[in-house]
C-alpha positions as a Python dict, from the first residue, in 0.01 Angstrom:
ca = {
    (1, 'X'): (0, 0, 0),
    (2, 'X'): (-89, 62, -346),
    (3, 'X'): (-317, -115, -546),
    (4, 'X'): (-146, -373, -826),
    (5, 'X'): (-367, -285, -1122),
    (6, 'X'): (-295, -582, -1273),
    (7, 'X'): (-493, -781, -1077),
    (8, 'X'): (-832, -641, -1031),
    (9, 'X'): (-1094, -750, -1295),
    (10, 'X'): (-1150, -478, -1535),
    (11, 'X'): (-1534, -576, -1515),
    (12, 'X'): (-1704, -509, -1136),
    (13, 'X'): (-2061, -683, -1112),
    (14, 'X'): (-2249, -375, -921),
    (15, 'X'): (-2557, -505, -687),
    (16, 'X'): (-2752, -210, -738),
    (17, 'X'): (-2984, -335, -1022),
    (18, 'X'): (-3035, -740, -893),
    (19, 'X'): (-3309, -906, -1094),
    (20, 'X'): (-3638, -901, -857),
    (21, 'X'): (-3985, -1114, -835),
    (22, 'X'): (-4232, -954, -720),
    (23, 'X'): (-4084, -681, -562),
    (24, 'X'): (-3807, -889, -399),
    (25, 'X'): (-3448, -970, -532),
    (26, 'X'): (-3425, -1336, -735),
    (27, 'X'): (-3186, -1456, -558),
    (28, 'X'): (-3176, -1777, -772),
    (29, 'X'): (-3098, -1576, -1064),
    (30, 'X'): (-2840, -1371, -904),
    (31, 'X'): (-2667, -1698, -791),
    (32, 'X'): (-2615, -1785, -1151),
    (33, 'X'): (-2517, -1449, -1251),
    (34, 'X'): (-2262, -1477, -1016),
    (35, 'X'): (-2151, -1863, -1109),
    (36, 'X'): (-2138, -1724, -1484),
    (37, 'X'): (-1909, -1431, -1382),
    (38, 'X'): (-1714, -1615, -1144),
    (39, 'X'): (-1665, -1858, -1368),
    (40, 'X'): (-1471, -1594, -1565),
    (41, 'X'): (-1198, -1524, -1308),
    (42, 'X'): (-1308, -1196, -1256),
    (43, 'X'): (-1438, -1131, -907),
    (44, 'X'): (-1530, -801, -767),
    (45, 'X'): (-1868, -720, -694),
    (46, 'X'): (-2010, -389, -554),
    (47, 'X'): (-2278, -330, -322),
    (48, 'X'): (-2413, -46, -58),
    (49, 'X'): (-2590, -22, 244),
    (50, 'X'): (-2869, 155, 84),
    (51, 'X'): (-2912, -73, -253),
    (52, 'X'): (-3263, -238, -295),
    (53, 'X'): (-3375, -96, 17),
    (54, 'X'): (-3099, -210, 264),
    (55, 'X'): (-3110, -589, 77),
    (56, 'X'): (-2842, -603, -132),
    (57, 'X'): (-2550, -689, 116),
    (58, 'X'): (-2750, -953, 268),
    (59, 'X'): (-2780, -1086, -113),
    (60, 'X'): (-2417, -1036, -170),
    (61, 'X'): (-2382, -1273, 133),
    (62, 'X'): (-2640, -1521, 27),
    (63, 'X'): (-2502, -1546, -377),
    (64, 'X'): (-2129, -1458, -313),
    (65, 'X'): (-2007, -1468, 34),
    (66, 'X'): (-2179, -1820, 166),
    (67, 'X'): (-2133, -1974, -202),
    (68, 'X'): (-1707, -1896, -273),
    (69, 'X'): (-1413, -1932, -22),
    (70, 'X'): (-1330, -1589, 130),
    (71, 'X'): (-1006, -1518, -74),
    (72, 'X'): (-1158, -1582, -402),
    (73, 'X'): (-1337, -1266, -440),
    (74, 'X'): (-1335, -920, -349),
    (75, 'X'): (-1584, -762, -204),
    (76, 'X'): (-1682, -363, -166),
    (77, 'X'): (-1947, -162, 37),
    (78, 'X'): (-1996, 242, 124),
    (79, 'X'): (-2077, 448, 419),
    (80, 'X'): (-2425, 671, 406),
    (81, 'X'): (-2357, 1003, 510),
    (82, 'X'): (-2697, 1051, 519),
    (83, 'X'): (-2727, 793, 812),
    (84, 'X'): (-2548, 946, 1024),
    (85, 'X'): (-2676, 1150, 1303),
    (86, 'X'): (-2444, 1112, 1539),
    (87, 'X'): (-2090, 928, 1571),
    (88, 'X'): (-2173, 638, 1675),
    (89, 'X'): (-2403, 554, 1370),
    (90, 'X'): (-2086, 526, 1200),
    (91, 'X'): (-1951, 199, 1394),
    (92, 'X'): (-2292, 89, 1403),
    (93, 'X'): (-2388, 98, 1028),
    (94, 'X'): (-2029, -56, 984),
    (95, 'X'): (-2101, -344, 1208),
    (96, 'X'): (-2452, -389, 1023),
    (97, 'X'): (-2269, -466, 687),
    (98, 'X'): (-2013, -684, 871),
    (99, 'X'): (-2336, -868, 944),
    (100, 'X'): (-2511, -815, 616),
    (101, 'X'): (-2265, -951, 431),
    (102, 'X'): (-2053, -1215, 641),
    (103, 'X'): (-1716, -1117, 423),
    (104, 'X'): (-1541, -1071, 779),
    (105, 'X'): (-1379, -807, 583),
    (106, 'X'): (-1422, -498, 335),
    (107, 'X'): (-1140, -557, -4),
    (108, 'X'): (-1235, -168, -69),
    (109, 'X'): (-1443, 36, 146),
    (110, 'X'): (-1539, 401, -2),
    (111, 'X'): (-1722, 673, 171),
    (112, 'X'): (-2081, 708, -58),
    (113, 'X'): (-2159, 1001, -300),
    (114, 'X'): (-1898, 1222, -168),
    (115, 'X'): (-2056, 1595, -287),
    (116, 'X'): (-2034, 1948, -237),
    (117, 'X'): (-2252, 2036, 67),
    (118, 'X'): (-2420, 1771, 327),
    (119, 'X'): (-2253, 1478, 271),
    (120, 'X'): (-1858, 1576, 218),
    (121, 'X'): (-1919, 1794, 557),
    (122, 'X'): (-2092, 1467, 759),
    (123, 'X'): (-1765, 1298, 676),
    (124, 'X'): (-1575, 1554, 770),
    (125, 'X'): (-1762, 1652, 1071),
    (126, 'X'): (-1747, 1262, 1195),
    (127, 'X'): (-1337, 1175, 1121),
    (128, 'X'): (-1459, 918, 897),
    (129, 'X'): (-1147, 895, 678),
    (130, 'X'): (-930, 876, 1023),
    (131, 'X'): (-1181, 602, 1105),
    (132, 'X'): (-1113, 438, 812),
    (133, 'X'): (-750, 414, 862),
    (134, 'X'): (-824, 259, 1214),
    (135, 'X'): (-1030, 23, 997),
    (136, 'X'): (-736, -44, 768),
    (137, 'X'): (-515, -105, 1078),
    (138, 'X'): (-758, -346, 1238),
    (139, 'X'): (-808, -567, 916),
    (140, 'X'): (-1129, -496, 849),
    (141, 'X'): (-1056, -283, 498),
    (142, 'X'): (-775, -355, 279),
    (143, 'X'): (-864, -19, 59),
    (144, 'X'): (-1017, 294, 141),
    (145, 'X'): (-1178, 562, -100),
    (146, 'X'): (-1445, 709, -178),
    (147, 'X'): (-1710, 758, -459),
    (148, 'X'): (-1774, 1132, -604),
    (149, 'X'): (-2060, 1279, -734),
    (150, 'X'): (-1903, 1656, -657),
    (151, 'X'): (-1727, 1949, -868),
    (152, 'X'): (-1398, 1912, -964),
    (153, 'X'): (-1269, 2173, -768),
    (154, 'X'): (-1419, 1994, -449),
    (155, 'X'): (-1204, 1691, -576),
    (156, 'X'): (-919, 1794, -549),
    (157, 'X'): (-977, 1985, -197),
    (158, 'X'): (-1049, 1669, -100),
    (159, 'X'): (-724, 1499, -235),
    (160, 'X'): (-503, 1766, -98),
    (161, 'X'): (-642, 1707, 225),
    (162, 'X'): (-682, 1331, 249),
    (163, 'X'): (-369, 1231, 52),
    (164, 'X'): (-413, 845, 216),
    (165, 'X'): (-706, 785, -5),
    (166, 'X'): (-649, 501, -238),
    (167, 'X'): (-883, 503, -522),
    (168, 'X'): (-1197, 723, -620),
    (169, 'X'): (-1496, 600, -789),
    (170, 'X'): (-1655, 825, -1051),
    (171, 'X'): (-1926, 831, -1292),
    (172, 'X'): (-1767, 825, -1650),
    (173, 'X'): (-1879, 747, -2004),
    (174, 'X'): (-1832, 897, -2291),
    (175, 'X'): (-2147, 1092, -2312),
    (176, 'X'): (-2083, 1274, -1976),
    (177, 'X'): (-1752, 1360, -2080),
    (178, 'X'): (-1862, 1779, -2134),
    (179, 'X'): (-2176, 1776, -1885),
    (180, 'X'): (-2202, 2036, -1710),
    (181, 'X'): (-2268, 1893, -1407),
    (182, 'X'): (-2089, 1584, -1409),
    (183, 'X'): (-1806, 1703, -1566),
    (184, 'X'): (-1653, 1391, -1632),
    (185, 'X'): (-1326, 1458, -1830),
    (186, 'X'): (-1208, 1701, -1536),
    (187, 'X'): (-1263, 1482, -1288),
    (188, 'X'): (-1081, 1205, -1503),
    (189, 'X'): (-805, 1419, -1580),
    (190, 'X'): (-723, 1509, -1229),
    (191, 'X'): (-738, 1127, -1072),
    (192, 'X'): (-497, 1038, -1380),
    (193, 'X'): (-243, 1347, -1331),
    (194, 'X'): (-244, 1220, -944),
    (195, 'X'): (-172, 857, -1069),
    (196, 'X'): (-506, 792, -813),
    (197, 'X'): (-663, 438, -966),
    (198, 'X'): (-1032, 480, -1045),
    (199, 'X'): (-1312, 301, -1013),
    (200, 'X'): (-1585, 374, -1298),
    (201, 'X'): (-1938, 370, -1256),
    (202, 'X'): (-2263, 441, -1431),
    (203, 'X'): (-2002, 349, -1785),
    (204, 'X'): (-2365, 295, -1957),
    (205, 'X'): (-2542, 538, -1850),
    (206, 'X'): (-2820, 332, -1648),
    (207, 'X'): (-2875, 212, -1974),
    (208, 'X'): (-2912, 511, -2172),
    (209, 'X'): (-2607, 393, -2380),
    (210, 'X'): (-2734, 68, -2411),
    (211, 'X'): (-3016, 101, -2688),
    (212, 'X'): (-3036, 420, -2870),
    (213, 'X'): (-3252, 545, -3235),
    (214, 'X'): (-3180, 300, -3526),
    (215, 'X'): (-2991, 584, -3741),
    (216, 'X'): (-2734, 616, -3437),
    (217, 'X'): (-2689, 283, -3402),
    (218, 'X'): (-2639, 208, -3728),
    (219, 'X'): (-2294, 355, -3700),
    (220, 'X'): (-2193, 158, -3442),
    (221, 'X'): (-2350, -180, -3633),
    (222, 'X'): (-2195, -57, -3941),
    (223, 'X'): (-1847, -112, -3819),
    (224, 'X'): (-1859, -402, -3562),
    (225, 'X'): (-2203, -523, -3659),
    (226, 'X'): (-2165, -869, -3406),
    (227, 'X'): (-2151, -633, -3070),
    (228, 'X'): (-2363, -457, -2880),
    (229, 'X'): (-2428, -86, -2802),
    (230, 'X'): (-2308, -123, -2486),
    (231, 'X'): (-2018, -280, -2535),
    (232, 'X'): (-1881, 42, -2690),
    (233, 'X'): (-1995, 263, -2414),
    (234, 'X'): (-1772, -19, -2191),
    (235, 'X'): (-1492, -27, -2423),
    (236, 'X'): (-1477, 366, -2421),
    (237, 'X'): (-1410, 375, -2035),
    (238, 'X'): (-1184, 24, -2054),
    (239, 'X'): (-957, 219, -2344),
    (240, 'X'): (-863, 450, -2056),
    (241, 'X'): (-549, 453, -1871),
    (242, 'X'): (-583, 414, -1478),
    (243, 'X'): (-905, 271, -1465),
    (244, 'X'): (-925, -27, -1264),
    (245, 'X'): (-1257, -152, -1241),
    (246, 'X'): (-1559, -68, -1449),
    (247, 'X'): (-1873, -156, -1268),
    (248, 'X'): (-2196, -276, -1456),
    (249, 'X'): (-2541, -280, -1232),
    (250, 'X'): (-2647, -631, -1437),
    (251, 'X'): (-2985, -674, -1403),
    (252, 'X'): (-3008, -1011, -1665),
    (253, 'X'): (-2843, -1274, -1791),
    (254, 'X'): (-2818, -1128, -2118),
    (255, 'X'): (-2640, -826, -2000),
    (256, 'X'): (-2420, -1081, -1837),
    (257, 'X'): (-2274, -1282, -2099),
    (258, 'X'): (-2296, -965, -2346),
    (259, 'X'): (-2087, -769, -2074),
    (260, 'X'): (-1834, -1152, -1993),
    (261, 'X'): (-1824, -1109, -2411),
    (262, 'X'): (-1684, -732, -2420),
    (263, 'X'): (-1388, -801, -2124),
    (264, 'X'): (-1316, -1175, -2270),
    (265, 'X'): (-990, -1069, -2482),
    (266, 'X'): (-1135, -706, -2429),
    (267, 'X'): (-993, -429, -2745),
    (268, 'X'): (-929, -134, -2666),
    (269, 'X'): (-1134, 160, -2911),
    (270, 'X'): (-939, 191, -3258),
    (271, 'X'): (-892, 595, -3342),
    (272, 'X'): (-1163, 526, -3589),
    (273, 'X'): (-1358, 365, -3332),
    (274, 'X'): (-1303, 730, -3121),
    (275, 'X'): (-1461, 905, -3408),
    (276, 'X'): (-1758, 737, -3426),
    (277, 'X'): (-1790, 723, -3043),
    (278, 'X'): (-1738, 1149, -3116),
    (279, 'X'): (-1996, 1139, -3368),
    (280, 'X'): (-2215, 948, -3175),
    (281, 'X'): (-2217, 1200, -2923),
    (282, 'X'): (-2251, 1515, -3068),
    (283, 'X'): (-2618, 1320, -3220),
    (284, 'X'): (-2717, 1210, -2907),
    (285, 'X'): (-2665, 1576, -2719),
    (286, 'X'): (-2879, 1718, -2974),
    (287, 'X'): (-3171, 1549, -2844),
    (288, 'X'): (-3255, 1667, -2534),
    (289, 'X'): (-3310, 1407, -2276),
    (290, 'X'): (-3356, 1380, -1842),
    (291, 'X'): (-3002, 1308, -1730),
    (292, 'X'): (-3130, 1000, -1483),
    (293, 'X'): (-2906, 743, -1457),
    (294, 'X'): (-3175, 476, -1254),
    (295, 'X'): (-2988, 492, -960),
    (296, 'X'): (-3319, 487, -769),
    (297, 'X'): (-3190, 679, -474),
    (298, 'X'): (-3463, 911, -479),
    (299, 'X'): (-3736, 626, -463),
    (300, 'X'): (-3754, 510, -128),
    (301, 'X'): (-3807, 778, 69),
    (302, 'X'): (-4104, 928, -218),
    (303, 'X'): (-4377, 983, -18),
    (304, 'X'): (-4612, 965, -278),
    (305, 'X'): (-4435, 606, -445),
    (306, 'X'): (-4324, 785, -766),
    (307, 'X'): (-4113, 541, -980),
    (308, 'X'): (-3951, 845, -1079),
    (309, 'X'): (-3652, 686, -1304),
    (310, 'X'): (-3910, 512, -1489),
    (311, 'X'): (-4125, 831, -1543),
    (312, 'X'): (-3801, 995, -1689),
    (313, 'X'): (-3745, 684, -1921),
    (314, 'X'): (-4113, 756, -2060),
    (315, 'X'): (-4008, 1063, -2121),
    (316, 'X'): (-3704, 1069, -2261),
    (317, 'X'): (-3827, 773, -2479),
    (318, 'X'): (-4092, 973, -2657),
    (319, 'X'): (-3879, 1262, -2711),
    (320, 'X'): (-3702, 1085, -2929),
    (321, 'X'): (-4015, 889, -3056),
    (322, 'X'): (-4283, 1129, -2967),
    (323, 'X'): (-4557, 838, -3117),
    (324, 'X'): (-4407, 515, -2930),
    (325, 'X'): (-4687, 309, -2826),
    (326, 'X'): (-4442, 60, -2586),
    (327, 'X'): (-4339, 357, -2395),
    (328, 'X'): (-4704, 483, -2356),
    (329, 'X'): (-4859, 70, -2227),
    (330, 'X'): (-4493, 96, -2019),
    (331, 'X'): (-4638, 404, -1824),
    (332, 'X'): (-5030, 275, -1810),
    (333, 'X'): (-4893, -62, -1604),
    (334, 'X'): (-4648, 138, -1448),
    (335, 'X'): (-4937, 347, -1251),
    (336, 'X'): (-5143, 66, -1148),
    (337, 'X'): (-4850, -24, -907),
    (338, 'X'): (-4633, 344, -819),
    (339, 'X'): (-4798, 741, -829),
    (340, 'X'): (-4808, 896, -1139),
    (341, 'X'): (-4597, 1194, -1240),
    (342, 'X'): (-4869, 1410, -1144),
    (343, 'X'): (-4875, 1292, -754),
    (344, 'X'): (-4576, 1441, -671),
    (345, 'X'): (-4627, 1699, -369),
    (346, 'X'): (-4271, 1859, -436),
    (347, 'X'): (-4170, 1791, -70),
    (348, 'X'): (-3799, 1747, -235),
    (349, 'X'): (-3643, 1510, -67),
    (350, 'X'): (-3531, 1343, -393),
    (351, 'X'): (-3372, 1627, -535),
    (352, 'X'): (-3142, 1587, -182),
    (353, 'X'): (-3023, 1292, -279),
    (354, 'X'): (-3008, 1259, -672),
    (355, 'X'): (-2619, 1239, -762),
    (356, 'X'): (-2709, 1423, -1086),
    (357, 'X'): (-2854, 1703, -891),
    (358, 'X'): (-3155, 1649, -1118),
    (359, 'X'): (-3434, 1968, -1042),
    (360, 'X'): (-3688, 1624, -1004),
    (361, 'X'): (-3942, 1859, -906),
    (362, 'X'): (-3945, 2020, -1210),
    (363, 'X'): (-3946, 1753, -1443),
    (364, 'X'): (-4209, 1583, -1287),
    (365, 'X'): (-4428, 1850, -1330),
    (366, 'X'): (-4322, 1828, -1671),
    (367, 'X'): (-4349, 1494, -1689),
    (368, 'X'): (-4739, 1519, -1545),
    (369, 'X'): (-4825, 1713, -1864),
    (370, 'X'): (-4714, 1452, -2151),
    (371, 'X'): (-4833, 1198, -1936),
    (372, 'X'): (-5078, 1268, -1787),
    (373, 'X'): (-5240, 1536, -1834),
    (374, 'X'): (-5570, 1412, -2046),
    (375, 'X'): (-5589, 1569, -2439),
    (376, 'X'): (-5850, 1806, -2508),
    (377, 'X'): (-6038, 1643, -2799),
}
């Protein structure tokens, strides 16, 4: 029953940030994303019934499923809690990702965003981890789980009382390790203690640990000069034991083959490497900065169209370069097509949904006053 660790490629390609054309999802690209990490061995790709709008499975199905024999990959999807009203939205979103995607079957299934409140009580209230195991026993999920986005204390409530769960899927990365609301380390600790594998997400920090000021990543450049700032964010989390997959939301080919580069004869952090990943974070917590990790849940249902990840990437961009002219053209084009900060009618139903329990409201208002609120001359 348990899951052979060996086997599961340390990198997961997650379908939550696909390349898009005009609005829509390339699906060209994504086809030779997918050739390029297939081409790899590794095979596990990540998706949701609420990614780009509802259109990620169907792409999973278009670049993956229709494109590689069935056995040769492994495929994994999540329940909404927030879709379901009534019990038998739970059969009937399952059946819709059946359809979305084509795979037949689910290789992991997890219950999404698993939290203290709403959405850990819908599941509860529903029987959706018994309904899982009837899955299980019908062949149509090999693994069941869940992701979390709750305290730790709520983790292991849930653990003690679902004890057939077979992986969780956390966000971890070395920054989050001490956040007080993520609390990554604790949540960590108790998975590993419970020998429970994991499944890491948001291991860059939707991008935040990608590209970072010049005098922090000159310590990272100053020791392995040839990689990327990513790749130690991803090397971090892969140095870890019990981790089984690490997913990456790849959005380009670059991030591709710089990602295929890092997990090709992947090295695990040196304990001089540690210290500068230490150092690196006690610099970057010093500057404060929105805690938005681009998930984009809180998009769709804006009823004013805020891009409101990108507003936070303004933001935290020119607090750490208060006279950036990119970031300030970035938010000019990015109003022509979403609301400004300053549209926001604080109806808050994307601080119900933000997995970093971000006070959205807040910030925006915030946000409205570096950006657009006009300068008295």
């Amino acid at each position: 029953m348990g899951i052979d660790l060996s086997k599961m490629s340390k990198l997961g390609f997650g379908l939550m940030r696909l390349p898009e054309k005009d609005g829509i999802i390339d699906i060209e690209r994504v086809k030779t994303m997918v050739d390029k990490y297939m081409k790899t061995g590794m095979n596990y790709f990540d998706t949701a019934y609420i990614y780009h709008g509802g259109k990620s499975e169907s792409a999973a199905k278009q670049a993956v499923v229709d494109r590689y024999p069935r056995d040769s990959f492994m495929i994994a999807t999540k329940l909404p809690a927030w879709e379901i009203k009534q019990e038998s939205d739970v059969e009937r979103i399952f059946n819709d990702q059946l359809e979305r995607t084509g795979a037949g079957y689910f290789d992991f299934y997890l219950l999404h965003s698993i939290e203290d409140g709403a959405n850990y009580d819908t599941y509860e209230k529903y029987d959706c981890f018994s309904w899982g195991l009837k899955k299980k026993e019908q062949g149509l999920i090999k693994h069941f789980g869940f992701s979390f986005h709750g305290s730790p204390e709520l983790l292991e409530q849930v653990l003690d009382r679902h004890p057939e769960v077979e992986f969780v899927q956390i966000q971890l990365n070395y920054l989050d390790r001490t956040n007080p609301v993520v609390r990554s380390q604790k949540l960590y600790d108790i998975l590993h203690k419970r020998n429970i594998p994991m499944i890491i997400m948001e291991p860059v920090r939707g991008g935040m640990l990608a590209s970072m000021a010049p005098e922090i990543e000159a310590k990272f450049k100053g020791k392995r000069p040839n990689d990327s700032v990513a790749s130690w964010a991803l090397r971090y989390v892969g140095s870890l034991d019990g981790v089984m997959t690490i997913l990456s939301g790849m959005s380009t080919e670059e991030q591709m083959d710089d990602n295929i580069k890092t997990f090709t004869g992947f090295e695990p952090l040196s304990a001089e490497e540690m210290k500068i990943i230490d150092e690196v974070t006690d610099e970057i917590l010093r500057i404060p900065q929105i805690g938005c990790t681009a998930c984009r849940y809180c998009t769709d249902g804006c009823p004013m169209h805020i891009s409101i990840p990108d507003v936070f990437r303004t933001v935290n961009t020119l607090r750490r370069y208060p006279d950036d002219w990119r970031a300030k053209n970035f938010y000019s084009g990015l109003v022509t097509r979403s609301g400004k900060a300053a549209d926001c009618v604080s109806c808050g139903q994307c601080e119900g949904v933000c997995p970093q329990h971000l006070p959205i409201i807040k910030l925006l208002k915030e946000a409205a006053k570096i950006l657009d609120e006009k300068k008295e001359a």
